[in-house]
Residue, then its C-alpha position, 0 to 999 in steps of 0.5 A: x475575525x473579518x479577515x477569516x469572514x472574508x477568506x470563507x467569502x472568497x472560497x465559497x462555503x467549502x472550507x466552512x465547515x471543515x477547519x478542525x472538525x472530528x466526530x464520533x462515528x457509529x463505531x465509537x472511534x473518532x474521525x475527522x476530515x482535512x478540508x472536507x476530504x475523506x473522513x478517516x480515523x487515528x484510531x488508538x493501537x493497542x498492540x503493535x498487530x499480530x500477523x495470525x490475527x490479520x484481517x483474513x482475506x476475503x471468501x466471497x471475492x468474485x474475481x472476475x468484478x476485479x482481479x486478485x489485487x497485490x496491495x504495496x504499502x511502505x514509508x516514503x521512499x522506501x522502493x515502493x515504485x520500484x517493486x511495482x515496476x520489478x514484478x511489472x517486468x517479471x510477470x507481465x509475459x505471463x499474465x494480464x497486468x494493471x497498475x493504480x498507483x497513489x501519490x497524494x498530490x502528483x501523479x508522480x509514481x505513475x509517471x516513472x512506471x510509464x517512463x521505464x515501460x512497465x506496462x502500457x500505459x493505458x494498464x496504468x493509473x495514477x490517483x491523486x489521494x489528496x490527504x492521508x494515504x491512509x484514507x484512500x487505501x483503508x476508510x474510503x478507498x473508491x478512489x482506488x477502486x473504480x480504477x482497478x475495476x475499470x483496469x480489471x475488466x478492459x483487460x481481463x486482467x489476472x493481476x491488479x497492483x495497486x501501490x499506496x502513497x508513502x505512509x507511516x507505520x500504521x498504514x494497511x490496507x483494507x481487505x476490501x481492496x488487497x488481497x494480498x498485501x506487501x508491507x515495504x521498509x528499507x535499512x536507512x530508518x536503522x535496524x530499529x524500524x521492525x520491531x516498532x512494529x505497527x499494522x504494516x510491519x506486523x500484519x502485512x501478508x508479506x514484509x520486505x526489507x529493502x535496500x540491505x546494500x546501505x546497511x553498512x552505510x547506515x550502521x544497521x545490523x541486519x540480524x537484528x532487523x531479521x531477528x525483530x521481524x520474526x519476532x513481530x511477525x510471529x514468524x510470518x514471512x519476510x524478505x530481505x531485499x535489494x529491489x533495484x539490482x534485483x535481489x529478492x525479486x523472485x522470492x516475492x514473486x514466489x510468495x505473490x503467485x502462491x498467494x494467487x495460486x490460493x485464492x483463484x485456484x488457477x495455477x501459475x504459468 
């Protein structure tokens, strides 16, 4: 006991109350916080989500507070950087871009979209979440925020991405952040990963399924991955993809500026 007396001792009281704290919060659901960071819910899944009973967008966005926000969300390594860093290349000529990219304790993502010129590099931003990517794209997401609105206004932009740390199936973003969210897997979890389903796979505006060259490699069936994805996405739209030589690029881009085209009523240029 005295040895757990004096590390709080030595840290100050920061850590006192926070070694495995959780609570009920007003909406019934438990929270918890990792070290004082922000508090955020495993709330319980009843179903793995419904693409037609997805968080709608939301009507009352003034888009000139922050421009119309692409969401990217997606497991650890599944292409994520790279996504952002292909429609950087395609849509910066045509449009004013920025970028807020997560990692949870480097600065990493944003790095490599420097390095390889995807923008400026005063349009990039990168957060350090600290804890659950969930957290800073879901429950407490001012940290995504202040950046992408501080982005939106220097350079009056028409297009903010904002990339989320790797996460698990669950993951999705806050309507209050995206409006437009593209879910990101890739063939080397196998062909059972769509049809485990979850938030980011049933509700995402947009699914892509990356990296089809490894397939083969993996022993995916790709017909079963397609024929799971319609399935638990009601139909919703999905692209396969090979983002770094690529392939289905230009179909999410489509699916991106319509989505834009929708929302801000301008028209793609």
């Amino acid at each position: 006991m005295a040895s757990e007396e004096q590390h709080d001792h030595d840290h100050g009281h920061e850590h006192h109350h926070h070694h495995e704290e959780s609570w009920v919060g007003p909406d019934g659901k438990v929270y918890h916080s990792h070290d004082g960071l922000a508090p955020h819910s495993h709330e319980p899944l009843y179903s793995p989500g419904y693409f037609s009973r997805r968080a709608p967008p939301l009507v009352n966005r003034d888009f000139n507070e922050r421009a119309f926000t692409v969401g990217i969300g997606g497991p650890v390594g599944t292409g994520k950087t790279a996504l952002m860093l292909a429609l950087c290349v395609i849509l910066r000529d045509q449009y004013s871009l920025a970028a807020v990219t997560n990692d949870i304790f480097t600065k990493e993502d944003g790095e490599f979209l420097i390095k390889h010129g995807a923008l400026p590099e005063e349009r990039i931003r990168a957060v350090e979440t600290g804890g659950c990517p969930h957290a800073a794209i879901r429950e407490d997401i001012s940290i995504n925020l202040g950046p992408l609105e501080e982005l939106s206004n220097l350079y009056k932009a028409d297009i903010l991405l904002c990339e989320s740390g790797g996460d698990n199936l669950a993951a999705n973003f806050s309507r209050e952040l995206a409006d437009y969210i593209i879910y990101i897997i890739d063939v080397s979890g196998g062909d059972k990963i769509p049809r485990k389903g979850g938030p980011g796979i049933t509700q995402a505006d947009l699914l892509v399924i990356n990296k089809t060259d490894i397939a083969a490699a993996i022993g995916a069936d790709l017909s079963v991955m397609e024929r799971d994805a319609l399935r638990m996405r009601d139909g919703g739209p999905f692209v396969f993809a090979q983002v770094k030589h690529g392939v289905g690029v230009k179909q999410i881009v489509d699916h991106v500026l319509g989505a834009w085209e929708a929302a801000t009523g301008k028209k793609r240029r």
